[in-house]
PyMOL Python script that loads the backbone (N, CA, C, O; Angstrom):
from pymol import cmd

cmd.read_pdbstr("""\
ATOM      1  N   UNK A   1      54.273  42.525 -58.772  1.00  0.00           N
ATOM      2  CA  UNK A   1      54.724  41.398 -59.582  1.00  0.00           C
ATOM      3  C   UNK A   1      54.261  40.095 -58.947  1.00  0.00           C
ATOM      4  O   UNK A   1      54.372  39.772 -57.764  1.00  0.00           O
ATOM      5  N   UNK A   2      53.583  39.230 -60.202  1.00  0.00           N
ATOM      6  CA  UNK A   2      53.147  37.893 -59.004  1.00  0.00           C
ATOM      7  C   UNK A   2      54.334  36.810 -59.577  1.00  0.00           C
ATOM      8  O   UNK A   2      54.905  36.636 -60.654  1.00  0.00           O
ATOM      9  N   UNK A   3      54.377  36.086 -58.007  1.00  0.00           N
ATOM     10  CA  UNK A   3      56.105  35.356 -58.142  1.00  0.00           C
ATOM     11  C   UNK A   3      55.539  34.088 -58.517  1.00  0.00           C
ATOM     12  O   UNK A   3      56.399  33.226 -58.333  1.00  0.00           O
ATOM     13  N   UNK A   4      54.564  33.635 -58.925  1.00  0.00           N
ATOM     14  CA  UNK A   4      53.812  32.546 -59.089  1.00  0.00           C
ATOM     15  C   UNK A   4      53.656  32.000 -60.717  1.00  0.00           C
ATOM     16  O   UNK A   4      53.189  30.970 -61.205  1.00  0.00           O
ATOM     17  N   UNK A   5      54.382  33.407 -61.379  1.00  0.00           N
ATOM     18  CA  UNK A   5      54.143  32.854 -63.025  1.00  0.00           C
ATOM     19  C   UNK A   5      55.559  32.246 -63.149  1.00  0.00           C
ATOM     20  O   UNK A   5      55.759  31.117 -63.596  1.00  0.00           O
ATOM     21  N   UNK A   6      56.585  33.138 -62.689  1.00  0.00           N
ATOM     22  CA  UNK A   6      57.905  32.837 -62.894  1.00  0.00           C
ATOM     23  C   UNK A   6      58.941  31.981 -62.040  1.00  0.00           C
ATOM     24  O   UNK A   6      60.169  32.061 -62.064  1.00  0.00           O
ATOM     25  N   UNK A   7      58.123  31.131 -61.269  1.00  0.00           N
ATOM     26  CA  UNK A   7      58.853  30.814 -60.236  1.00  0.00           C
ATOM     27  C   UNK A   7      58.490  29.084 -59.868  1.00  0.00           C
ATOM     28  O   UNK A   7      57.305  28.805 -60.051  1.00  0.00           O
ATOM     29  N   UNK A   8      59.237  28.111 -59.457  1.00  0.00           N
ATOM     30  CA  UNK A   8      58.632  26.956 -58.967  1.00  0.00           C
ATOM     31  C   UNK A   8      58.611  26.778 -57.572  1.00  0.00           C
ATOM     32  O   UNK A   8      59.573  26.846 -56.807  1.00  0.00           O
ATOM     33  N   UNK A   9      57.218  26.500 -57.257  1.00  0.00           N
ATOM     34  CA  UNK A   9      57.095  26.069 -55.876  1.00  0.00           C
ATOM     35  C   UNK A   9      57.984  24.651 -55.782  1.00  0.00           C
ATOM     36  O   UNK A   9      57.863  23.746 -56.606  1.00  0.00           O
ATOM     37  N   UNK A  10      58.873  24.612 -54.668  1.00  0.00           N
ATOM     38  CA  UNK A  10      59.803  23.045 -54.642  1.00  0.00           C
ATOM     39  C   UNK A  10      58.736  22.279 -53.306  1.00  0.00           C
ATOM     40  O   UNK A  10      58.684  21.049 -53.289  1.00  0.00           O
ATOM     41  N   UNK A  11      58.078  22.940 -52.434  1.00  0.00           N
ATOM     42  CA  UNK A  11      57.174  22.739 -51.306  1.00  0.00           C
ATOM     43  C   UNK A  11      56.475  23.521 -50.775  1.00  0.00           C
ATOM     44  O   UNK A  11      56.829  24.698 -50.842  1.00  0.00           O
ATOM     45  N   UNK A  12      55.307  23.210 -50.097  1.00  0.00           N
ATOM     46  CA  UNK A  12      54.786  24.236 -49.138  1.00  0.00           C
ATOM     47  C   UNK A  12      55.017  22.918 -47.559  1.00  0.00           C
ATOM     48  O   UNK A  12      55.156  21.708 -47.739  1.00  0.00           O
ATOM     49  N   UNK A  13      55.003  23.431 -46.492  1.00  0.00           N
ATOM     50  CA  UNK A  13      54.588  23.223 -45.170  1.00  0.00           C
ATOM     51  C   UNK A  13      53.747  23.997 -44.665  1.00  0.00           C
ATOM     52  O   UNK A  13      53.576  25.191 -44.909  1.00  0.00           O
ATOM     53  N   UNK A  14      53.137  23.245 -43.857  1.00  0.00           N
ATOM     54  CA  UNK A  14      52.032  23.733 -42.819  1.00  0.00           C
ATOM     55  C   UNK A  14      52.254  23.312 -41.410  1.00  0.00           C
ATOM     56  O   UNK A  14      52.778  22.290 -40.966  1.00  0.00           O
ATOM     57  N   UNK A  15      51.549  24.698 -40.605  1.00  0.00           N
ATOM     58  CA  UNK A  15      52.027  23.994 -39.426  1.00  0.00           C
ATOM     59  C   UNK A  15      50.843  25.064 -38.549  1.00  0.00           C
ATOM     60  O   UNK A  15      50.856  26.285 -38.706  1.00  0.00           O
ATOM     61  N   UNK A  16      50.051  24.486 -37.806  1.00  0.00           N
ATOM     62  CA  UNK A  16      48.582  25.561 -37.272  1.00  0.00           C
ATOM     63  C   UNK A  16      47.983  25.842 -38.364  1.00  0.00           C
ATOM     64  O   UNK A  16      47.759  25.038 -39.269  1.00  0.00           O
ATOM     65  N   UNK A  17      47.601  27.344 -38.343  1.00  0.00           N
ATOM     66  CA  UNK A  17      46.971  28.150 -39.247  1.00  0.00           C
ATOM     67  C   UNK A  17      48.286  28.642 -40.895  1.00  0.00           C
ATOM     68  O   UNK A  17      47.903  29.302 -41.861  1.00  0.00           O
ATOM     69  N   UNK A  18      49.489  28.180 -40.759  1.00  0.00           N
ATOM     70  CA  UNK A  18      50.299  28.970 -41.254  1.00  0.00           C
ATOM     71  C   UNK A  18      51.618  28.281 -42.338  1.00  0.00           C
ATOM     72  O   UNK A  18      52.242  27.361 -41.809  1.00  0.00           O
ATOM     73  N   UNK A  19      51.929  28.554 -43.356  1.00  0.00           N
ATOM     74  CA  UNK A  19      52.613  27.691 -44.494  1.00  0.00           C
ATOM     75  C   UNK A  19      53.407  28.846 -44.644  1.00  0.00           C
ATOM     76  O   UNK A  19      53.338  30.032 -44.322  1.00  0.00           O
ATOM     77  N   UNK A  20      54.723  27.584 -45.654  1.00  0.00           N
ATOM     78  CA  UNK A  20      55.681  27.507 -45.882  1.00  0.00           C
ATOM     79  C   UNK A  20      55.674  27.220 -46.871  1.00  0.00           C
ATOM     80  O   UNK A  20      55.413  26.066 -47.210  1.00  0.00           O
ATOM     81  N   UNK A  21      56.051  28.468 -47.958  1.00  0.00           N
ATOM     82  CA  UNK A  21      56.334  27.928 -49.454  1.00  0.00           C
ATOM     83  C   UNK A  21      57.939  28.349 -49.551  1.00  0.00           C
ATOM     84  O   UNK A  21      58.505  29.364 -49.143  1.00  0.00           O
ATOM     85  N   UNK A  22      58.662  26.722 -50.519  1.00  0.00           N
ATOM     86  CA  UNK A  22      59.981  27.178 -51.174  1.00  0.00           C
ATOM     87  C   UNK A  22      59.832  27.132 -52.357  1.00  0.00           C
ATOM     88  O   UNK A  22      59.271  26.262 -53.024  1.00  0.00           O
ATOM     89  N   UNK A  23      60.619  28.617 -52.869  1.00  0.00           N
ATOM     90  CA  UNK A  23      60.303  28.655 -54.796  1.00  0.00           C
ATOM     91  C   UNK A  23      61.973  28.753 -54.735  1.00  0.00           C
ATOM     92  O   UNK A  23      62.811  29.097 -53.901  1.00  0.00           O
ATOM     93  N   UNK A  24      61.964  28.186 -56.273  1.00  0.00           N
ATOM     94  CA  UNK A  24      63.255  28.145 -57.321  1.00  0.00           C
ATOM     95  C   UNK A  24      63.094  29.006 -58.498  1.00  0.00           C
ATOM     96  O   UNK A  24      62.178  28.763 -59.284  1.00  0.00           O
ATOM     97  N   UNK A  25      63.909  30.006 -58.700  1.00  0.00           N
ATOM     98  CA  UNK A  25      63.598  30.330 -60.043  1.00  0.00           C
ATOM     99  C   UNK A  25      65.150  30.559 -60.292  1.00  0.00           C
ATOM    100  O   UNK A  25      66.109  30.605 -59.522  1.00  0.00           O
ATOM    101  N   UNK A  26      64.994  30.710 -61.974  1.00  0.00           N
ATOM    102  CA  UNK A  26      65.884  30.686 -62.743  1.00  0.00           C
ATOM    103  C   UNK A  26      66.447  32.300 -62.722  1.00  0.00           C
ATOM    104  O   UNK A  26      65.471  33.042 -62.831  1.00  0.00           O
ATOM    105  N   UNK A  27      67.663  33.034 -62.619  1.00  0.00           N
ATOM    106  CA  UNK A  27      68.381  34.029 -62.692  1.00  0.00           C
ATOM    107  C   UNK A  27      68.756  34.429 -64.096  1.00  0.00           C
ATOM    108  O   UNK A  27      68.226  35.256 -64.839  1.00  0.00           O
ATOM    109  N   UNK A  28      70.286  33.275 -64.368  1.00  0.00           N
ATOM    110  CA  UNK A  28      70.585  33.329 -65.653  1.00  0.00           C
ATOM    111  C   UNK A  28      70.572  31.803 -65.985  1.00  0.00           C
ATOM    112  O   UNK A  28      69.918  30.981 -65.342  1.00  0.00           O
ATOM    113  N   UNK A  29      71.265  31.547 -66.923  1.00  0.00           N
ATOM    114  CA  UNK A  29      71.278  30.476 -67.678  1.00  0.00           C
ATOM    115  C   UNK A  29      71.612  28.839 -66.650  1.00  0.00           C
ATOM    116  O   UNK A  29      71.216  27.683 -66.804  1.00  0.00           O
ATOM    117  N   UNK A  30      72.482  29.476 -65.659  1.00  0.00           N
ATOM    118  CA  UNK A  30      72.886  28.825 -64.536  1.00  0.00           C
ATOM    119  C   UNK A  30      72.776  29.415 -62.563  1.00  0.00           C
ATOM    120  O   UNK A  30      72.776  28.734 -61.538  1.00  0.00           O
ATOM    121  N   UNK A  31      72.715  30.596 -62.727  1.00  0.00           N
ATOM    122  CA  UNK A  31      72.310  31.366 -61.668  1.00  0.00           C
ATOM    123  C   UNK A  31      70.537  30.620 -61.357  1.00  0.00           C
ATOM    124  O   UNK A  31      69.667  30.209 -62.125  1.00  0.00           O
ATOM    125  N   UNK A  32      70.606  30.706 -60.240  1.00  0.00           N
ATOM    126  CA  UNK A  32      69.232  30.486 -59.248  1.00  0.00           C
ATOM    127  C   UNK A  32      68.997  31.046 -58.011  1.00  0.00           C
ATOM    128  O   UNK A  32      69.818  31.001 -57.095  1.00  0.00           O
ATOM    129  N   UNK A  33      67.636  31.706 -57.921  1.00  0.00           N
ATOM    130  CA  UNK A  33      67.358  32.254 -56.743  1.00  0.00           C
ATOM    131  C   UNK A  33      66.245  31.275 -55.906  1.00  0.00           C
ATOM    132  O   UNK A  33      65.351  30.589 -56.401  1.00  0.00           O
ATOM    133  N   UNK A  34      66.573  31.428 -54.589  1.00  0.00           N
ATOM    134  CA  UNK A  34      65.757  30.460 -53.638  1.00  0.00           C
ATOM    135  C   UNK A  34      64.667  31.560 -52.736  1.00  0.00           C
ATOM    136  O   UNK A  34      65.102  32.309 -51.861  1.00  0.00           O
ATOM    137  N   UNK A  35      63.639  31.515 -53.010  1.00  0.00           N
ATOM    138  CA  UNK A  35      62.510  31.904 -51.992  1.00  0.00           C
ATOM    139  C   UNK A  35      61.822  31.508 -51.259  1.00  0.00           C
ATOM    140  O   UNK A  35      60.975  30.676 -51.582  1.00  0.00           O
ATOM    141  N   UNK A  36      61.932  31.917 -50.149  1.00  0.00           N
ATOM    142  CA  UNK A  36      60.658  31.526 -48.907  1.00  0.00           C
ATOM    143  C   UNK A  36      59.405  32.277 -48.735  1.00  0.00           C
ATOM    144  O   UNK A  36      59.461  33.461 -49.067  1.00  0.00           O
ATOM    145  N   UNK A  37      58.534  31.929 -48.385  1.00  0.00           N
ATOM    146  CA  UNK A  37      57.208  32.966 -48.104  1.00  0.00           C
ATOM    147  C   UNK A  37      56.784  32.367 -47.097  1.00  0.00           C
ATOM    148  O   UNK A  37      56.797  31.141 -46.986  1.00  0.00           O
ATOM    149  N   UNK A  38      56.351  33.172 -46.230  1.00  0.00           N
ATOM    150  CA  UNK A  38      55.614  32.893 -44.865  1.00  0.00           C
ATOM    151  C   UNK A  38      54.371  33.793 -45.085  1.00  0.00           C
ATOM    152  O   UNK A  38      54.196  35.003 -45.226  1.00  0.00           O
ATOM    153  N   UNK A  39      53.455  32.518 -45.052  1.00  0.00           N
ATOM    154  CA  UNK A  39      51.667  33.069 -45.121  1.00  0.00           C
ATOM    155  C   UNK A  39      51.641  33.753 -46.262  1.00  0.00           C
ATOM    156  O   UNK A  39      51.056  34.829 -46.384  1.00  0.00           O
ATOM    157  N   UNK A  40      52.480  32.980 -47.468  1.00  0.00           N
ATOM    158  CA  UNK A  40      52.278  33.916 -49.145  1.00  0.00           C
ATOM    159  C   UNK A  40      53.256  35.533 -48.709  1.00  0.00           C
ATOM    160  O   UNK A  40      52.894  36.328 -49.577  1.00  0.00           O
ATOM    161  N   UNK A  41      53.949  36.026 -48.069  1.00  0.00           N
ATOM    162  CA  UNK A  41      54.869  36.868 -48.068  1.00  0.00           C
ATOM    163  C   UNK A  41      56.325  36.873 -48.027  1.00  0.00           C
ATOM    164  O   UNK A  41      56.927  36.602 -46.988  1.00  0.00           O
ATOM    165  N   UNK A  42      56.938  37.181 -49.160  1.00  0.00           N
ATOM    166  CA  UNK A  42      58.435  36.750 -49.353  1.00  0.00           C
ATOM    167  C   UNK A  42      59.836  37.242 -47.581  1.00  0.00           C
ATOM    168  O   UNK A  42      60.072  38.342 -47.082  1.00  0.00           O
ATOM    169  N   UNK A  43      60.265  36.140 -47.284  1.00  0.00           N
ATOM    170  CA  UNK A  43      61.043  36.790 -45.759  1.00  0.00           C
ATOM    171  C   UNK A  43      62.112  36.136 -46.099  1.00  0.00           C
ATOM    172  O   UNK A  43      62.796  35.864 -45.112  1.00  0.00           O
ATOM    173  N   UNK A  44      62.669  35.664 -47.372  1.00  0.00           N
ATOM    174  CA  UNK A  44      63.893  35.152 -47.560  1.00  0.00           C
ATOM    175  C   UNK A  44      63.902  35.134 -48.851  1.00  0.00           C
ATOM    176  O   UNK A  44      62.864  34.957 -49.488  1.00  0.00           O
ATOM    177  N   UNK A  45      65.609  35.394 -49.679  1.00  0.00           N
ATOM    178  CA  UNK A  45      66.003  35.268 -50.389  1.00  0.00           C
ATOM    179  C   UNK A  45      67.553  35.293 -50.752  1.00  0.00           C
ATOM    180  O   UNK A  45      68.308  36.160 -50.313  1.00  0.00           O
ATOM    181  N   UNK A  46      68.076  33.956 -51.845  1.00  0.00           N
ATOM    182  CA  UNK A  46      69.253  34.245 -52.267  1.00  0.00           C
ATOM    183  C   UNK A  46      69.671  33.662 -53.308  1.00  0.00           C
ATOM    184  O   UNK A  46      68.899  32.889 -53.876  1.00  0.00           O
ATOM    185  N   UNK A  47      70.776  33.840 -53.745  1.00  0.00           N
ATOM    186  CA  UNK A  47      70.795  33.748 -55.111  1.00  0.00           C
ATOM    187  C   UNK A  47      72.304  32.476 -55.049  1.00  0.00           C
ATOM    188  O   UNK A  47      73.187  32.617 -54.202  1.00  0.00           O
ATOM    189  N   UNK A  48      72.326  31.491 -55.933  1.00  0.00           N
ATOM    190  CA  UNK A  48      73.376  30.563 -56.524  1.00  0.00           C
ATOM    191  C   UNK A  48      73.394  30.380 -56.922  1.00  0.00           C
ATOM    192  O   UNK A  48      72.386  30.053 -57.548  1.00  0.00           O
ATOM    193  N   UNK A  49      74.768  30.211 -57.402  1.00  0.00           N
ATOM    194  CA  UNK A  49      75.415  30.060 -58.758  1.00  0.00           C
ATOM    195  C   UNK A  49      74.871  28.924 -59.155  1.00  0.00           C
ATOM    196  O   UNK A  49      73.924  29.311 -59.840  1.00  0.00           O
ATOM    197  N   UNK A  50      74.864  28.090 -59.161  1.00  0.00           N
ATOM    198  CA  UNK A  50      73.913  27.176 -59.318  1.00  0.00           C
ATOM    199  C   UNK A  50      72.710  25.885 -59.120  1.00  0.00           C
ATOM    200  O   UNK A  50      72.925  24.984 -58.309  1.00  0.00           O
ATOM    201  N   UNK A  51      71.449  25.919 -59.950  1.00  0.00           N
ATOM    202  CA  UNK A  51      70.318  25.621 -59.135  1.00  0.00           C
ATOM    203  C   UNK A  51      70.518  24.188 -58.390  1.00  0.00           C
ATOM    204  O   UNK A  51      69.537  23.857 -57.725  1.00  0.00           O
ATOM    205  N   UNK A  52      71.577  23.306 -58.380  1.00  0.00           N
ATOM    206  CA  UNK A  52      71.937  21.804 -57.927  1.00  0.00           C
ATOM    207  C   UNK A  52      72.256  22.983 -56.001  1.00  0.00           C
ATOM    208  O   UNK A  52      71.809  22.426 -54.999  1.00  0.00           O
ATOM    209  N   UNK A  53      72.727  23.926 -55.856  1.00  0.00           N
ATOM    210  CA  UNK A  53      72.960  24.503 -54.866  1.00  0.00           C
ATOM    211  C   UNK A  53      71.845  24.621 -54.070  1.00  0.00           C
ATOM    212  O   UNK A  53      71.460  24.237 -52.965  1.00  0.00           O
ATOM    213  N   UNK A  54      71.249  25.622 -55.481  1.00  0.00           N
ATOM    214  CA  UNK A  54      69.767  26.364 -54.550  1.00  0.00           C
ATOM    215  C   UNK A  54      68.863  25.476 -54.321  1.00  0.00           C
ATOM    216  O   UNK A  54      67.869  25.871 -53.712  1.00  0.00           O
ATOM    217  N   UNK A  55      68.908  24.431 -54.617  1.00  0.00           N
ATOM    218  CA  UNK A  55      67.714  22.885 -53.855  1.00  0.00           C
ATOM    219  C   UNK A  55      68.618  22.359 -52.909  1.00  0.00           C
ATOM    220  O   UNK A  55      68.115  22.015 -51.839  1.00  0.00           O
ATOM    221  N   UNK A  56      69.502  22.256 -53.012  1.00  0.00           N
ATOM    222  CA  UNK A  56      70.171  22.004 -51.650  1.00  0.00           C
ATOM    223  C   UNK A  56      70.349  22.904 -50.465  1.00  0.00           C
ATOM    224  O   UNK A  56      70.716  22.436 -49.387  1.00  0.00           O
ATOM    225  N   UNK A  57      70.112  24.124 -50.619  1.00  0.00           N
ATOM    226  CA  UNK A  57      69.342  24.727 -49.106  1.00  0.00           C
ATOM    227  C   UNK A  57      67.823  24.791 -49.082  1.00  0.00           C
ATOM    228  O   UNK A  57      67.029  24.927 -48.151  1.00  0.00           O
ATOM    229  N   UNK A  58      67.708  24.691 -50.031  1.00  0.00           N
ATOM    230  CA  UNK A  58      66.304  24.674 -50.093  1.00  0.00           C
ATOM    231  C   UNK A  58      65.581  22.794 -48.870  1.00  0.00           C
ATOM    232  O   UNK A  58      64.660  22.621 -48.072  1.00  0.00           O
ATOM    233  N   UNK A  59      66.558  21.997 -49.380  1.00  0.00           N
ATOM    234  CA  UNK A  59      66.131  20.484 -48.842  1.00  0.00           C
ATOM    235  C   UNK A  59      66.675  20.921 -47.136  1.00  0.00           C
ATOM    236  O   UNK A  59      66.126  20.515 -46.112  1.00  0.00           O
ATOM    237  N   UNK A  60      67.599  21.625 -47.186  1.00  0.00           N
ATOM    238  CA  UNK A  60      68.241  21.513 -45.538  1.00  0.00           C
ATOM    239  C   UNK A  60      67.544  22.553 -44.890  1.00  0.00           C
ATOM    240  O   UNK A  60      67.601  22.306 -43.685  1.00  0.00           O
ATOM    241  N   UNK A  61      66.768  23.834 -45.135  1.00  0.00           N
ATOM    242  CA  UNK A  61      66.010  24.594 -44.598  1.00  0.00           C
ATOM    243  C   UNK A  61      64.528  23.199 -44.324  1.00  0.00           C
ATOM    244  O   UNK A  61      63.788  22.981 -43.365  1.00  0.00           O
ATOM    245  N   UNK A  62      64.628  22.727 -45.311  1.00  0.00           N
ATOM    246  CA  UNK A  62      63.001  21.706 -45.303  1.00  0.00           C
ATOM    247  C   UNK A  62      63.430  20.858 -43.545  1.00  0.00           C
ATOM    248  O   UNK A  62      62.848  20.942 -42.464  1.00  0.00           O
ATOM    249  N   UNK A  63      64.593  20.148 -43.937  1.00  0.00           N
ATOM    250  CA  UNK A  63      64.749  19.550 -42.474  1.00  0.00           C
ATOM    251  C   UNK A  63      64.586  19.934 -41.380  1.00  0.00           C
ATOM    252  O   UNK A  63      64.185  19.400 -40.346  1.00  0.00           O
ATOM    253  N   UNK A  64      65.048  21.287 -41.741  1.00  0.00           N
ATOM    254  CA  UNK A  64      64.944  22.092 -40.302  1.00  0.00           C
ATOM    255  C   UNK A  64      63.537  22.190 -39.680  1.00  0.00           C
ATOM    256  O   UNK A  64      63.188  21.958 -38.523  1.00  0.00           O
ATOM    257  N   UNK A  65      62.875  22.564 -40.667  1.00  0.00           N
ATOM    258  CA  UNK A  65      61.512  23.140 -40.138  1.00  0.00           C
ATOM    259  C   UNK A  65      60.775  21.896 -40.129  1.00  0.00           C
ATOM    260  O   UNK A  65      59.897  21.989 -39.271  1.00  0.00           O
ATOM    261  N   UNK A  66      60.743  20.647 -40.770  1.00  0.00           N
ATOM    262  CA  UNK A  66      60.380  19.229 -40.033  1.00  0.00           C
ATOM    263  C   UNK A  66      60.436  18.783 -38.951  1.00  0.00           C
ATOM    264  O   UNK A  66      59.605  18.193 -38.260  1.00  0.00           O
ATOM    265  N   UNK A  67      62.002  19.231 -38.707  1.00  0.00           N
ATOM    266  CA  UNK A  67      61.975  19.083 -37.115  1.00  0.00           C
ATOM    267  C   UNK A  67      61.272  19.747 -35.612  1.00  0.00           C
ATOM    268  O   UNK A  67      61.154  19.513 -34.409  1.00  0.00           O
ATOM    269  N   UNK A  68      60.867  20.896 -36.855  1.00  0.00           N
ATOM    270  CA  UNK A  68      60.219  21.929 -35.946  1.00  0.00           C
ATOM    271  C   UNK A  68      59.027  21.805 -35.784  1.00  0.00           C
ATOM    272  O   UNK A  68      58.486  22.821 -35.346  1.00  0.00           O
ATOM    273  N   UNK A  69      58.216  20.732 -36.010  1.00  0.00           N
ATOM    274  CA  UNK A  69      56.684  20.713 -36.284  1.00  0.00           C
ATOM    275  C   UNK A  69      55.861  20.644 -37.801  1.00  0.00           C
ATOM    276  O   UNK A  69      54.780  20.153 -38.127  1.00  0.00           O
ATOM    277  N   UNK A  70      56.938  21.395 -38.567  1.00  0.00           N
ATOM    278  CA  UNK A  70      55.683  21.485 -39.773  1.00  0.00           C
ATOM    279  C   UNK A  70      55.845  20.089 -40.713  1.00  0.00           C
ATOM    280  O   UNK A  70      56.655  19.172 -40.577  1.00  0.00           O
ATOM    281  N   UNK A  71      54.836  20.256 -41.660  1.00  0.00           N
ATOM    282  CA  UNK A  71      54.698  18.548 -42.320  1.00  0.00           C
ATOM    283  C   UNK A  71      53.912  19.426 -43.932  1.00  0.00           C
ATOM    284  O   UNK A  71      53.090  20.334 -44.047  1.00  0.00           O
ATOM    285  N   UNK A  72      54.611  18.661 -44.848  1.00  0.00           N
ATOM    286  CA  UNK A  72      54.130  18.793 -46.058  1.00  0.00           C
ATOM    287  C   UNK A  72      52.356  18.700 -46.229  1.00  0.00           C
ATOM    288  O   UNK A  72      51.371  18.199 -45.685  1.00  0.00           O
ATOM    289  N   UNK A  73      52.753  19.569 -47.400  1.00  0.00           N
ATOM    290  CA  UNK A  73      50.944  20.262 -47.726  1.00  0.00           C
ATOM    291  C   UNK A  73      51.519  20.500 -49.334  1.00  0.00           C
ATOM    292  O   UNK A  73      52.510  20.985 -49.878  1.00  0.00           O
ATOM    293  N   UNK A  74      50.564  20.006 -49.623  1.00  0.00           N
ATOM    294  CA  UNK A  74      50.747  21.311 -51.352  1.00  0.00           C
ATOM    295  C   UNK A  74      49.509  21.914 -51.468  1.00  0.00           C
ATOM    296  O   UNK A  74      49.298  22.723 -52.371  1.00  0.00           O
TER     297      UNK A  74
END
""", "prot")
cmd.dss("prot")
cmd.show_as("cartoon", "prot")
cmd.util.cbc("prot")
cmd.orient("prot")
């Protein structure tokens, strides 16, 4: 299944050779799932009740890994 038809990239980071994509997609009508991919391979996922949630870990995972070196790329 490619997660790329059904899904929104909210960012990628880069950091060396190696990125950070966060996707949003829609569940149900109000349900949202949050994905990570490291180097295009999914290593995180979860689901909230709703998507005002799932961008809000989505923004506080972003901080984290800012702090860690990486810097926006699309």
């Amino acid at each position: 299944m490619d997660h790329q038809h059904s899904a929104q990239r909210v960012w990628r980071l880069r950091k060396q050779n190696h990125s950070v994509d966060a996707e949003v997609r829609a569940v149900t009508r109000s349900d949202a799932l949050v994905q990570f991919f490291y180097d295009g391979e999914l290593t995180y996922e979860r689901r909230w009740p709703t998507r005002v949630e799932a961008l809000g870990e989505i923004a506080e995972r972003r901080a984290e890994l800012e702090r860690s070196g990486w810097t926006a790329h699309w």
